[in-house]
C-alpha positions in Angstrom: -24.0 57.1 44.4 -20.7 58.4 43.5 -19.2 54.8 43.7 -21.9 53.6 41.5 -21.6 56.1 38.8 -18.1 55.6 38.8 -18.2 52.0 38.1 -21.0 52.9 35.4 -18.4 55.2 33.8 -15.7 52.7 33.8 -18.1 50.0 32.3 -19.3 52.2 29.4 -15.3 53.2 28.6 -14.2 49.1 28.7 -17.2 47.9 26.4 -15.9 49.5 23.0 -12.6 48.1 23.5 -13.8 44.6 24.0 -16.2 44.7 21.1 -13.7 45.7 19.2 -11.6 42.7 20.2 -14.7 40.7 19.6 -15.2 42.0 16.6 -11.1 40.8 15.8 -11.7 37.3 17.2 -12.0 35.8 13.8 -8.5 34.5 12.8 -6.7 35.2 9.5 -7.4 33.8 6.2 -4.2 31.3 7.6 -6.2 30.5 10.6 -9.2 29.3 8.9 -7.2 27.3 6.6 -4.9 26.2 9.1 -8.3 24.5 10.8 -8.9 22.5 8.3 -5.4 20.9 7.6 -4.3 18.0 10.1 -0.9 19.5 10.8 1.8 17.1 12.3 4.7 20.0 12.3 3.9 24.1 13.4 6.7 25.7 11.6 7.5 29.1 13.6 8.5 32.3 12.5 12.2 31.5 13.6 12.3 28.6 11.2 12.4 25.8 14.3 9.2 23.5 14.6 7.0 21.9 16.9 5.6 18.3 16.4 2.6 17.2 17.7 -0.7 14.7 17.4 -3.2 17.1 17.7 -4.1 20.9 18.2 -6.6 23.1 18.8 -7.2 26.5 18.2 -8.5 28.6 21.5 -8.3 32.6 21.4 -4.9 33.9 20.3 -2.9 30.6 21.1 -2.6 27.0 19.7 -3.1 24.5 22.2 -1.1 21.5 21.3 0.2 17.7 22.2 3.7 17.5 21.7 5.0 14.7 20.4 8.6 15.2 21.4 8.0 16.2 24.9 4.5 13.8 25.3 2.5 16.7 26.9 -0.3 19.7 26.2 1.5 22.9 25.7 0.4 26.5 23.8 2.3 28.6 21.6 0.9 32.1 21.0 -0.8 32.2 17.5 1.6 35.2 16.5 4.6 32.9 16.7 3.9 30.3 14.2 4.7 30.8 10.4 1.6 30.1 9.2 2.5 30.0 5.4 5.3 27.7 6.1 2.9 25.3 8.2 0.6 24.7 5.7 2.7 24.8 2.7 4.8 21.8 4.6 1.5 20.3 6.1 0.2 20.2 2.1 3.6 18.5 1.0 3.5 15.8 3.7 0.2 15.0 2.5 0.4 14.8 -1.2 3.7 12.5 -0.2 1.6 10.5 2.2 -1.4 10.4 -0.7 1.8 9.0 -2.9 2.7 6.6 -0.4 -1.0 5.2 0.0 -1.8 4.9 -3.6 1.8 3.6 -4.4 0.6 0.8 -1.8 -2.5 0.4 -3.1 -1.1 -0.2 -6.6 0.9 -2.5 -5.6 -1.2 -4.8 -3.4 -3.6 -5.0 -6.0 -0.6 -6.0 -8.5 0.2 -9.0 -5.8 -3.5 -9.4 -5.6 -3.6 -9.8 -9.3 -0.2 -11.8 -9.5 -1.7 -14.5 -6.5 -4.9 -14.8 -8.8 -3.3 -16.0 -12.1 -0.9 -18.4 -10.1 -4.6 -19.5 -8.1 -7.0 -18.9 -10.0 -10.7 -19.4 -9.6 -12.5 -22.3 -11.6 -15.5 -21.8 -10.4 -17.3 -19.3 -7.9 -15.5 -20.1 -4.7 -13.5 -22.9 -5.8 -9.6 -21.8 -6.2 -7.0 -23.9 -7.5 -4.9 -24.8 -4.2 -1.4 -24.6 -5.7 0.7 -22.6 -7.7 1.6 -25.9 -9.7 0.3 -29.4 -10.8 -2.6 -30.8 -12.2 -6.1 -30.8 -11.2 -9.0 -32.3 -12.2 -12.8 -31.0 -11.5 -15.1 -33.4 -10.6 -18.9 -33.0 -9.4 -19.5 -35.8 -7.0 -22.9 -35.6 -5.1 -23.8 -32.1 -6.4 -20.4 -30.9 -5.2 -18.2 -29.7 -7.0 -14.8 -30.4 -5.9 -11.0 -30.5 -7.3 -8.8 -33.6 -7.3 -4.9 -33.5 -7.8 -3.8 -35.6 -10.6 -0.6 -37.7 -10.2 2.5 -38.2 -12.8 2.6 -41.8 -13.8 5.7 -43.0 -15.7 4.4 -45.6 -18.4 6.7 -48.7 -18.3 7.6 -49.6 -21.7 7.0 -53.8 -22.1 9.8 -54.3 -23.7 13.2 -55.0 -22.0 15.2 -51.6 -22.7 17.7 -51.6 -19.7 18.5 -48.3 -18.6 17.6 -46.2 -21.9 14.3 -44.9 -20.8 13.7 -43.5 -17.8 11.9 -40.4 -18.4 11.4 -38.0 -21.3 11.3 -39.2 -25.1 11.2 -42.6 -25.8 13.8 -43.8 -27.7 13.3 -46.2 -31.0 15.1 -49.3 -30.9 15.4 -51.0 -34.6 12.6 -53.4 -35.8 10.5 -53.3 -32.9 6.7 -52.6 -31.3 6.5 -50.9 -27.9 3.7 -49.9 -25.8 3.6 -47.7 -22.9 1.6 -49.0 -20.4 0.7 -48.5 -16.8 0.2 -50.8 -14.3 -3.4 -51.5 -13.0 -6.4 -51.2 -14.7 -8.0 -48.6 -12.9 -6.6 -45.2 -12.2 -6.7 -43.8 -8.6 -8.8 -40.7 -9.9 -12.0 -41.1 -11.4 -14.5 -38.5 -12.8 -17.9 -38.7 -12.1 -19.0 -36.3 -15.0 -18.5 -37.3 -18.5 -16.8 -34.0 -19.5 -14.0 -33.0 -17.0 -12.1 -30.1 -16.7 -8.6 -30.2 -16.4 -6.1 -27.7 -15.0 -2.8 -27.9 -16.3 0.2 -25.8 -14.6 2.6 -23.9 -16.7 6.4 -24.2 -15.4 7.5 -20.8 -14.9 11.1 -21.9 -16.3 8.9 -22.9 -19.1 8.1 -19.9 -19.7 11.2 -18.4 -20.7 11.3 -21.2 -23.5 8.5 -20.0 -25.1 6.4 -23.2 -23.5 3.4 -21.0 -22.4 -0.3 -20.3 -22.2 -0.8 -20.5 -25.7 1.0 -23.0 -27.6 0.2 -25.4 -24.4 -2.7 -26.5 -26.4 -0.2 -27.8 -29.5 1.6 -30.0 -26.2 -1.2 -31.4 -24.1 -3.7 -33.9 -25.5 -6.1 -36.3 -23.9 -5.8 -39.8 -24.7 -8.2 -43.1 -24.2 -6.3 -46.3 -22.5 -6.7 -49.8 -23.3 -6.7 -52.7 -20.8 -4.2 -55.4 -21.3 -3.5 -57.9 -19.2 -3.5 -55.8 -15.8 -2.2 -52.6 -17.2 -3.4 -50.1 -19.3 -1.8 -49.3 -22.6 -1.6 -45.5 -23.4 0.4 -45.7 -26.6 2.0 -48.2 -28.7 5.1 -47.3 -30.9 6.4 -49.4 -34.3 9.7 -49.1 -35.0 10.6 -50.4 -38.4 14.0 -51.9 -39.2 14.9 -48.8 -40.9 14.6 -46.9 -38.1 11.2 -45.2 -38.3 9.0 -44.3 -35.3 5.2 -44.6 -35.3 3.7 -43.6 -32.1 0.1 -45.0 -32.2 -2.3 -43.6 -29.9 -6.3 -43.4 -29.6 -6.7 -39.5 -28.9 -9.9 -37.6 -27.8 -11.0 -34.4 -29.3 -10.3 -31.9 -26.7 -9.9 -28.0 -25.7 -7.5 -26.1 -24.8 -8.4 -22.8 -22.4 -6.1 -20.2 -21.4 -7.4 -19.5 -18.0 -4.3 -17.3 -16.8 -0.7 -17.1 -17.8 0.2 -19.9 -15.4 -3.1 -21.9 -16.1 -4.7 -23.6 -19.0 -8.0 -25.8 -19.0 -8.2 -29.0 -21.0 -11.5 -30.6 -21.5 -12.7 -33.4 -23.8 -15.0 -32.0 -26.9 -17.6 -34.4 -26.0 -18.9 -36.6 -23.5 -16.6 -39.5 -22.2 -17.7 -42.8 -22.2 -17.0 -44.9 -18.7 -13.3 -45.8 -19.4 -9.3 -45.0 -18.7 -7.7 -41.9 -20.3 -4.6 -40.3 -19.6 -3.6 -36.8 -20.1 -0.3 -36.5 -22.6 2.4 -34.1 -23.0 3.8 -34.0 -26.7 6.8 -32.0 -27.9 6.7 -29.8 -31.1 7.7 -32.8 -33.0 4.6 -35.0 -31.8 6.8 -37.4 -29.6 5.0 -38.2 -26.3 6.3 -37.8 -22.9 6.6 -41.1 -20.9 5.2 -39.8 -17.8 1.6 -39.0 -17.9 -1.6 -38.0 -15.8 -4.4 -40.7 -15.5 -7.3 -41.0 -15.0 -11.0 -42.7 -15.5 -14.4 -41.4 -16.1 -17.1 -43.7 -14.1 -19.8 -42.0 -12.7 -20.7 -44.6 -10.4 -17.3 -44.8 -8.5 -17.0 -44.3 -4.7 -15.8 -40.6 -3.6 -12.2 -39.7 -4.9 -9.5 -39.4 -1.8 -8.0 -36.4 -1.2 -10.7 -33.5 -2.9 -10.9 -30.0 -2.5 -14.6 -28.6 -2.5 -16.2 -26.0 -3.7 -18.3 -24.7 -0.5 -14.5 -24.7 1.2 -15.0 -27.8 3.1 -11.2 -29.0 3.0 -9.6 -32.8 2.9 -6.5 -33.3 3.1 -5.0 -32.8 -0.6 -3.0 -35.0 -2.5 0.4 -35.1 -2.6 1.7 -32.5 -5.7 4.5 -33.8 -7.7 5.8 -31.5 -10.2 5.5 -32.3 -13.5 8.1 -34.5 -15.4 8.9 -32.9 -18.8 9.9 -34.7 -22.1 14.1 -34.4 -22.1 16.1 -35.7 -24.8 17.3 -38.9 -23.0 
């Protein structure tokens, strides 16, 4: 009985002390805080640290994983510089928050960048390369993009070695026409109004050859057969020395799309022939080299296509455009 009242005794002296640590259990304003903040560093009141993964808060001890040391260890919670911890832990993530959204910027920048050199021409459909010339065709109810190729236009009369690309040159007291061989060009739309896409050089660029004035260079232009070739242009050249460039042009558009991009379309309807997209200078002399192409909307399938519902061929060979040089 003595025993018992004894251990009675004892009991009721111990209780007050551990409500009272009950009652202390809550942690600091810091601890609280601390819980919420996904520390990577426990800066201790000495002014050394601790890194770790992950912690855990259990009575009056962090439980940590140490990165350092790759194992579970505990620090007692009186040791740690609480202030320090989170003031650091606050500064490591506003500079992380920094780094994220300075990424973020600048992927949607390259994001941005990619689309103008490919952009879309219709939903799903992207041009394929940052350069050349595409036409857009609908052939069955698909609609699907055909690379355009660079033909040089032979001139018919015998000229040597003075015209090989760019400008064509007069020569006294003579007509010219610049032709190209076959009657029937490789491409041909099926729609009467195509769309074409027309790269921008990027060196162009600097030059002030952009965007914008492209539609003052680029003009669409109907052939005429002749003997197995088709005649894009025909130039008199009187004795005295003056040029007229003759050529049967089609009202067209001009559509920035992007700053590497513009659309040319015809203002109307094609009817079934041969055309040829033209490059001009600034003083309306034509560039040689052109783009072909026919509108028949009857013709087989075009080789080499790009569709819109992604199913791929393989495309046509991209030459990069030949510009008008003085020879």
């Amino acid at each position: 009985m003595k025993r018992l009242g004894y251990f009675v005794s004892m009991l009721i002296a111990i209780l007050p002390g551990t409500f009272l640590l009950a009652k202390a259990a809550p942690y600091p304003q810091q601890a609280t805080q601390a819980d919420r903040i996904q520390f990577k560093r426990l800066i201790l009141n000495d002014g050394s640290y601790e890194l770790l993964s992950q912690y855990s808060m259990q009575g009056e001890r962090v439980r940590y994983f140490s990165t350092e040391r790759n194992a579970w260890e505990e620090l007692p919670y009186s040791m740690i510089d609480w202030a320090a911890t989170e003031k650091y832990a606050a500064r490591s993530t506003h500079e992380a928050d920094v780094r994220r959204n300075n990424a973020l910027d600048k992927a949607a920048m390259e994001r941005k960048e990619e689309e103008a050199h490919l952009p879309l021409v219709i939903p799903g459909l992207r041009l394929p390369a940052p350069e050349g010339v595409f036409l857009l065709d609908v052939y069955q109810g698909k609609s699907e993009l055909n690379a355009l190729s660079q033909s040089g236009g032979d001139l018919n009369k015998n000229m040597g070695s003075n015209i090989l690309r760019g400008i064509i040159n007069p020569v006294a007291g003579s007509r010219q026409t610049v032709e190209i061989k076959g009657l029937r060009a490789r491409i041909q739309s099926h729609v009467a109004q195509p769309a074409i896409y027309f790269a921008i050089d990027p060196a162009d660029l600097a030059m002030g050859y952009n965007s914008e004035t492209a539609r003052n260079h680029l003009r669409i232009v109907r052939c005429k057969n002749n003997k197995g070739s088709r005649i894009v242009a025909t130039i008199d050249i009187a004795v005295y020395g003056k040029v007229r460039q003759k050529t049967q042009f089609i009202e067209t558009t001009v559509e920035r799309i992007s700053d590497y991009w513009v659309k040319i379309a015809p203002a109307v309807p094609l009817p079934p022939g041969e055309y040829a997209l033209a490059e001009f200078d600034e003083k309306g002399s034509m560039n040689q080299f052109v783009w072909d192409f026919g509108t028949d909307p009857a013709a087989p399938p075009n080789p080499a296509t790009l569709i819109g519902d992604s199913e791929r061929k393989e495309p046509a060979l991209i030459q990069k455009p030949k510009k008008i040089t003085n020879p």
